[in-house]
C-alpha positions as CSV (number, residue, x, y, z in Angstrom):
1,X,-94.9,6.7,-40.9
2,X,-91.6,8.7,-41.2
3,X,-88.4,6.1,-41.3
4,X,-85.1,7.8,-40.5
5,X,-82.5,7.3,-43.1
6,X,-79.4,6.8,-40.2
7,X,-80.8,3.9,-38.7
8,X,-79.2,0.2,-39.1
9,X,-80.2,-1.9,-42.5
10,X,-82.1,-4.9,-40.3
11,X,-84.0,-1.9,-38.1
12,X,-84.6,0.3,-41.6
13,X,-86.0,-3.2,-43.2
14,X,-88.3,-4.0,-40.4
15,X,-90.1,-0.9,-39.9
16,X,-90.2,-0.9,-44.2
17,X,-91.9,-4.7,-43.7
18,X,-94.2,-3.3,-41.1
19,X,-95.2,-0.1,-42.8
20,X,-96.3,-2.7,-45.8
21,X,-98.2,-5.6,-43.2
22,X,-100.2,-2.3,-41.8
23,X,-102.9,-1.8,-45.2
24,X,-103.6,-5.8,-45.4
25,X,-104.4,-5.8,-41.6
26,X,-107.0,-2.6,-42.1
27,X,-108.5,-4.6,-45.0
28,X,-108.9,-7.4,-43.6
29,X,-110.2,-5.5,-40.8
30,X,-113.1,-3.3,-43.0
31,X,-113.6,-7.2,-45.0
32,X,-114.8,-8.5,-41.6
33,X,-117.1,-5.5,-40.7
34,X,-118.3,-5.5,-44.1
35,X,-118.8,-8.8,-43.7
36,X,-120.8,-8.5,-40.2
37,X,-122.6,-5.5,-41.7
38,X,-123.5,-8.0,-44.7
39,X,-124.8,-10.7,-42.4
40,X,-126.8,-8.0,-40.5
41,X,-128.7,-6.4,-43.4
42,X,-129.5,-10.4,-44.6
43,X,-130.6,-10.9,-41.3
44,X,-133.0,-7.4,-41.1
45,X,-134.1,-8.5,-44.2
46,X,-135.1,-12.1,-43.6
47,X,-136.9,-10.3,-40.9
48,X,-138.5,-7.2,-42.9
49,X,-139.6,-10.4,-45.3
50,X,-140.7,-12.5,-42.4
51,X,-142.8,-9.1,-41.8
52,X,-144.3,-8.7,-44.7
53,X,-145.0,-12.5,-45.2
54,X,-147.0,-12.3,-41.8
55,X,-148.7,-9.0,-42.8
56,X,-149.8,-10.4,-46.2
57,X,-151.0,-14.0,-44.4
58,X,-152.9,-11.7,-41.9
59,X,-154.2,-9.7,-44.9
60,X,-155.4,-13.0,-46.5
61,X,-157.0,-14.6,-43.4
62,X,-159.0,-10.8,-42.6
63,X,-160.4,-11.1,-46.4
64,X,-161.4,-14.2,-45.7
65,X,-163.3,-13.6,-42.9
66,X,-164.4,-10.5,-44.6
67,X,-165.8,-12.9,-47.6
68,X,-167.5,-15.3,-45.2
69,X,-169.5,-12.5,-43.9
70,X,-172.9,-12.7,-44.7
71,X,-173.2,-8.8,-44.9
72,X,-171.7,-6.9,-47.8
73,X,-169.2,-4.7,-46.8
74,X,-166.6,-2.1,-48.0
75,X,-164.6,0.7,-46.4
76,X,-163.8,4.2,-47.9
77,X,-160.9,7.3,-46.9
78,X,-162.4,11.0,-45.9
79,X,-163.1,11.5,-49.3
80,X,-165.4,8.7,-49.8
81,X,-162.8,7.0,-52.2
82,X,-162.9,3.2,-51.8
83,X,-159.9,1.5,-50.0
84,X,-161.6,-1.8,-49.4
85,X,-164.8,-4.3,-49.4
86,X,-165.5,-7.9,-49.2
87,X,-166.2,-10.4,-51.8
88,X,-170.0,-10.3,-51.8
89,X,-170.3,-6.3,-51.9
90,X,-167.7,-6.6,-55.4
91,X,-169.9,-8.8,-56.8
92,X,-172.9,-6.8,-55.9
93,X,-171.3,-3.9,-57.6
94,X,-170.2,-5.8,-60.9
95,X,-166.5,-7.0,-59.8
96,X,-165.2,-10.2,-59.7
97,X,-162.3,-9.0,-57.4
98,X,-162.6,-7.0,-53.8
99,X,-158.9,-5.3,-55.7
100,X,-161.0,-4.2,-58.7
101,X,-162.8,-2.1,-56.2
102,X,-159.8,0.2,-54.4
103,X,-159.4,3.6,-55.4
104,X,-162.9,4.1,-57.3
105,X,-165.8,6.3,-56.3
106,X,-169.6,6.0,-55.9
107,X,-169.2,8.1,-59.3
108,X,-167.0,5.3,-60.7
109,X,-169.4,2.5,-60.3
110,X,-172.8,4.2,-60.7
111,X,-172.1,7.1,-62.9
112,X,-175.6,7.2,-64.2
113,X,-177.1,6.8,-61.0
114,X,-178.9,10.5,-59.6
115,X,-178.6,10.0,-55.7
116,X,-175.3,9.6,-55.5
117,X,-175.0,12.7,-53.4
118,X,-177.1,11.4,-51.0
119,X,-174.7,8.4,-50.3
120,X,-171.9,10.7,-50.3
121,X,-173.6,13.3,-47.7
122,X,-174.4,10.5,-45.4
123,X,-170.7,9.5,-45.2
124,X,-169.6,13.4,-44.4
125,X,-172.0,13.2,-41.9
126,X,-170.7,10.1,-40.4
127,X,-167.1,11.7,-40.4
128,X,-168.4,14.6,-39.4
129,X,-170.2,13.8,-36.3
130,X,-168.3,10.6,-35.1
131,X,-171.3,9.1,-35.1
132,X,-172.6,6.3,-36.9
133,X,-175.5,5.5,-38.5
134,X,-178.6,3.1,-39.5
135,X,-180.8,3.6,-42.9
136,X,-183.2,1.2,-43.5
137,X,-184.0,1.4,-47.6
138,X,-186.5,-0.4,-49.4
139,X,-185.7,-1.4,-53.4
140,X,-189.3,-2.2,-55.5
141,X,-187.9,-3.0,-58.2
142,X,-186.5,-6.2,-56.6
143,X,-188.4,-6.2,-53.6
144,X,-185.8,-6.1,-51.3
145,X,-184.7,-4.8,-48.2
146,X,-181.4,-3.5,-47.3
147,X,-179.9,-2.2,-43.8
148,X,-177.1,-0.1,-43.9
149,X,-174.9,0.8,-41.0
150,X,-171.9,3.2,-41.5
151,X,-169.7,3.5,-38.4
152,X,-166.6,6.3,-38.5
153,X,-163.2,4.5,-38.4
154,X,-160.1,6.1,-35.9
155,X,-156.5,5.3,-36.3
156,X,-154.4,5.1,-33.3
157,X,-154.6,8.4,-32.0
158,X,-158.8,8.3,-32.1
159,X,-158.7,10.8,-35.4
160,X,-161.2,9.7,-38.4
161,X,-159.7,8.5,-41.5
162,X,-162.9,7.4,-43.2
163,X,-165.8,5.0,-42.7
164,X,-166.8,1.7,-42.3
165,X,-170.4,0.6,-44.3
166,X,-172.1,-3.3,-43.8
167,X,-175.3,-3.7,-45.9
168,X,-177.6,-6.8,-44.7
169,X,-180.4,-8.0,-47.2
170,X,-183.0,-8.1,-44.1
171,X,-185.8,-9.1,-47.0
172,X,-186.5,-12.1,-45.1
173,X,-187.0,-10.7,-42.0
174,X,-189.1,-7.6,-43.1
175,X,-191.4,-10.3,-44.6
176,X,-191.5,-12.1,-41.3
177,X,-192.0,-9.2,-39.3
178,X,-195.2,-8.1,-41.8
179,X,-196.5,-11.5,-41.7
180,X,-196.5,-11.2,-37.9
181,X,-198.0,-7.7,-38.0
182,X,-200.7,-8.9,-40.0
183,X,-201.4,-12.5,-37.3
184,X,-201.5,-10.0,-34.7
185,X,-204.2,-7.5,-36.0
186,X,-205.9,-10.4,-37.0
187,X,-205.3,-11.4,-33.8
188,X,-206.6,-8.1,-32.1
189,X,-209.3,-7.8,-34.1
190,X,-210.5,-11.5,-33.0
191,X,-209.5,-10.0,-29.7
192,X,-211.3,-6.7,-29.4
193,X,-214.7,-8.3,-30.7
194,X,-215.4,-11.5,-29.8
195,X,-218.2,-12.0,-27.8
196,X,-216.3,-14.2,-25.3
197,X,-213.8,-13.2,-22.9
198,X,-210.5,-13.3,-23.4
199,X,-207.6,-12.8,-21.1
200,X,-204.0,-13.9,-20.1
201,X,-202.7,-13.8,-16.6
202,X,-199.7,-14.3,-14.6
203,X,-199.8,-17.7,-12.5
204,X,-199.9,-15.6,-9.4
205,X,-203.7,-14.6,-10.4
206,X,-203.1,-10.8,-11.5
207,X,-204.6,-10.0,-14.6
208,X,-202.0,-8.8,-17.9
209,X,-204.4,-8.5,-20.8
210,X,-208.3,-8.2,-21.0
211,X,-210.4,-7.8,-23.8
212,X,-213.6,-5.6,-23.8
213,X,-216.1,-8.6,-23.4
214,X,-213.9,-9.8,-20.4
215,X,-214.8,-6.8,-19.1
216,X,-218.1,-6.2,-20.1
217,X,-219.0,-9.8,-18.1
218,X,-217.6,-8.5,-15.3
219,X,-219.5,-5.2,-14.9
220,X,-216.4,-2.8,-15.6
221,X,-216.4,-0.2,-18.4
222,X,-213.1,-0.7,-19.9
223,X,-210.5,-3.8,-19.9
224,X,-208.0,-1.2,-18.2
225,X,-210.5,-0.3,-15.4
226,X,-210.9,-3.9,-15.0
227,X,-207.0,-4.3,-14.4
228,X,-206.8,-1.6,-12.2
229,X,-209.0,-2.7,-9.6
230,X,-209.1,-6.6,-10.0
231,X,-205.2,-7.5,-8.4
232,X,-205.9,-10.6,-6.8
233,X,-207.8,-13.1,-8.8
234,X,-208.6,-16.3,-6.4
235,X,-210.2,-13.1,-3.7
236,X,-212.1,-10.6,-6.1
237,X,-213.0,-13.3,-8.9
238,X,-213.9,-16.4,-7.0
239,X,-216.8,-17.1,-5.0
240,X,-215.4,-19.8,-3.4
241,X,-211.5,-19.5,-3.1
242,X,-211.0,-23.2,-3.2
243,X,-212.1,-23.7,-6.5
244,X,-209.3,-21.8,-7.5
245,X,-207.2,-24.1,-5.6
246,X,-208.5,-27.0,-7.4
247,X,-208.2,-24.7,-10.8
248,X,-204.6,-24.1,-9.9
249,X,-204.0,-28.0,-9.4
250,X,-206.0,-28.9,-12.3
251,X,-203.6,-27.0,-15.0
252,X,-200.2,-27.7,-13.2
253,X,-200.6,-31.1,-13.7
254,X,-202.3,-31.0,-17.2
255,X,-200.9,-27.7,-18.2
256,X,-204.7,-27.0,-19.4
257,X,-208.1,-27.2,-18.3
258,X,-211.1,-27.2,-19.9
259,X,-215.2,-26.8,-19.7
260,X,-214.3,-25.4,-15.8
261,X,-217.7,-23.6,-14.3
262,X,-217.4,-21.8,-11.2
263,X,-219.5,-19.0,-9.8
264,X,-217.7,-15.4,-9.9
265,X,-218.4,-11.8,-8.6
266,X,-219.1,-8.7,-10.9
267,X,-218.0,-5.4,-9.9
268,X,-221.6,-4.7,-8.4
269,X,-221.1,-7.7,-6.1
270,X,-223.4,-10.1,-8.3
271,X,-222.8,-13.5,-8.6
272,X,-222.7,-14.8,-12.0
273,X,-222.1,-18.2,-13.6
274,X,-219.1,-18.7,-15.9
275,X,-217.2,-21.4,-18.0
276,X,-213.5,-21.1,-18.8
277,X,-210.8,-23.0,-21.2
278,X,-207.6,-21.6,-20.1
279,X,-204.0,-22.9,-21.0
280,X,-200.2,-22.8,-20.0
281,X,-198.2,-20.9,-22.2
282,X,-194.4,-21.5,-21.4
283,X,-191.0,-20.4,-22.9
284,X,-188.2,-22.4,-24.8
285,X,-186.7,-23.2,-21.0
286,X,-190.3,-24.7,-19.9
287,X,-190.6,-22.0,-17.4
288,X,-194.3,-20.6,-17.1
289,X,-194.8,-17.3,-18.9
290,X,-198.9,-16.9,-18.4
291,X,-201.8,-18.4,-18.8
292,X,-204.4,-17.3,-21.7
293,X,-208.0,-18.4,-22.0
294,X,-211.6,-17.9,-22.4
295,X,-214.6,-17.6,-20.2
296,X,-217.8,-17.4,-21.3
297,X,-221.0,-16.0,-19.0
298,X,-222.8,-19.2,-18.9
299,X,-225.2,-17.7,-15.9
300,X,-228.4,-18.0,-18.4
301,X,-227.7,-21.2,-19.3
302,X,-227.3,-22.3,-15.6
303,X,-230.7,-20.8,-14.6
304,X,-232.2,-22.9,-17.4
305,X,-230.9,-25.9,-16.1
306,X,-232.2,-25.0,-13.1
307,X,-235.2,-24.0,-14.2
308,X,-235.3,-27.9,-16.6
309,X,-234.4,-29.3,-13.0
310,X,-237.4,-28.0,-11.3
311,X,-239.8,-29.2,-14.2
312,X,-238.5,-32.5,-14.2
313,X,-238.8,-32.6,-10.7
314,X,-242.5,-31.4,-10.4
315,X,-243.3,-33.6,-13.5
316,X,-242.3,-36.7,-11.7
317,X,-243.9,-35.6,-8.5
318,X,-247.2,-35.1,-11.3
319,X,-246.3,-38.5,-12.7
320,X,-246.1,-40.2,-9.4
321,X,-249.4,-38.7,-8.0
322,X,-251.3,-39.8,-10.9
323,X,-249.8,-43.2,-11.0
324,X,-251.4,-43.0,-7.2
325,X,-255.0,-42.1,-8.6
326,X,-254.6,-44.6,-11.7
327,X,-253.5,-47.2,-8.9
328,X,-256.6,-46.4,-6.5
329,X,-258.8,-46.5,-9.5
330,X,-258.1,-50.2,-10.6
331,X,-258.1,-51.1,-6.9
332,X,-261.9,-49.5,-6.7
333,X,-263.0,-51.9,-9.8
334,X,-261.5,-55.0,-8.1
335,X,-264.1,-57.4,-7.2
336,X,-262.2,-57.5,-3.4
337,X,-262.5,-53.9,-3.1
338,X,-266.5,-54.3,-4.1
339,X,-267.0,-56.3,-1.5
340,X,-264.8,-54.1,1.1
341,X,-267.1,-51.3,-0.5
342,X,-270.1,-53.5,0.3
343,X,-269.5,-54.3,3.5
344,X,-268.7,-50.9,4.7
345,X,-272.4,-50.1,3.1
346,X,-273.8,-52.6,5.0
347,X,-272.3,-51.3,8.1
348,X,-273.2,-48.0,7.6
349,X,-277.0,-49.2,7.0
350,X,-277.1,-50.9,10.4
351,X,-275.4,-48.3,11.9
352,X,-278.6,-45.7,10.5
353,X,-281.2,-48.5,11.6
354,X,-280.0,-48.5,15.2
């Protein structure tokens, strides 16, 4: 500020007092924006920490759900460098700490292992292709089963940064399925050669499995033959339609019925005699899947009881005629028939005489 030398003493003094009030006023001035600028940066702060408290609680809460997992799992970059697992696939690997695990290879943890590669290749193909995978892989020397699933991870703008692997220990499930494969060859086998038939149906009467002796019984070369041209059972199987009305009421009430005999047709239009067992199988709702059961061709049998009837029935008629005979014979010795009998000769005498 320029002060002219010719002005008055008081007018010289004031401008001189305000030229020196003029650098306290800036300061105090920059103190309060520094001040503000202060409070703003502790208050960006407080909110970068804030930030980073919620990120890391976030991180904490995802490892723990990763660690509850029952599958192991881990996570790797492009380049097949580790960036991540859960707790269970570190300790599977020999760590006590998913951290321990970041920034190591498949080299890293099994250096003396010779398939490595493999691994590796299967996670370029993975980035490669976008695609994800499924390997099923046995181990013998534990007997264990393994399933792993390797699935290509995308940032934000869909590009592939690296791969995501889970590996499920499906041991006890191989084991159930084998056991089951093994009950149902068993099952076939029982199937495909028993001498009886077997079958399973849907409620409506329409037939969903045969085995050959079903349709041997039945006059038809093969069980799919019999399928194909047998589509309504209470018309083309019964003789008399309503005793597959009463069949049908017996096993909704029971839910089974057993020693049933009905007469049946045969392909050729024969009538033969049969015997079935049949049950309800239902689901976990109650709600009727099929029925399965067994017939057997019981026609023989029937013609022998028949055949048994007959002789019983001519036997008594035998029985009863000689009981006649033995009954006129002690009549003849009575000593009232003798005279009857002596009488009647006298009569005929008399009769001769005249």
């Amino acid at each position: 500020m320029q002060i002219s030398l010719n002005i008055g003493k008081n007018t010289m003094t004031g401008l001189a007092s305000e030229h020196q009030k003029q650098p306290q006023q800036n300061y105090q001035e920059d103190l309060l924006l520094l001040q503000a600028e202060i409070a703003k940066l502790k208050q960006e702060n407080q909110e970068y920490l804030q930030k980073i408290k919620t990120l890391e609680e976030k991180e904490r809460l995802l490892q723990l759900v990763l660690d509850n997992i029952p599958q192991l799992i881990f996570w790797k970059d492009k380049t097949s460098v580790f960036k991540g697992c859960n707790r269970l696939w570190a300790k599977a690997a020999g760590f006590s700490d998913p951290n321990q695990v970041m920034g190591k290879t498949d080299y890293d943890l099994y250096p003396n292992a010779t398939n490595i590669e493999q691994y590796i290749e299967k996670d370029r193909q993975v980035i490669t292709s976008g695609k994800s995978t499924e390997t099923l892989e046995y181990k013998p020397n534990k007997d264990v089963w393994y399933n792993t699933k390797k699935i290509p991870i995308e940032d934000t703008q869909g590009n592939i940064v690296g791969i995501l692997a889970t590996i499920e220990d499906i041991t006890g499930r191989k084991k159930a399925e084998e056991k089951l494969r093994l009950a149902e060859e068993k099952y076939r086998g029982i199937f495909e050669n028993a001498l009886e038939g077997i079958f399973q149906t849907t409620a409506a009467g329409v037939y969903m499995d045969i085995n050959p002796a079903m349709a041997r019984i039945y006059g038809y070369e093969s069980p799919e033959e019999m399928k194909a041209n047998v589509r309504d059972i209470s018309t083309q199987i019964y003789a008399n339609p309503q005793q597959r009305e009463e069949f049908q009421r017996w096993i909704e009430e029971t839910g089974q019925v057993k020693g049933f005999e009905y007469q049946t047709y045969r392909r050729d239009g024969t009538k033969i005699w049969v015997e079935e067992n049949t049950r309800v199988v239902r689901n976990e709702q109650g709600q009727v899947l099929y029925y399965e059961g067994i017939i057997q061709d019981i026609t023989q049998r029937k013609q022998e009881q028949e055949a048994l009837k007959r002789q019983v029935q001519e036997l008594r008629i035998e029985i009863d005629q000689q009981k006649r005979a033995s009954q006129v014979a002690e009549i003849t010795q009575t000593s009232y028939f003798q005279e009857l009998q002596a009488e009647v000769d006298s009569l005929r005498l008399d009769e001769e005489e005249f």
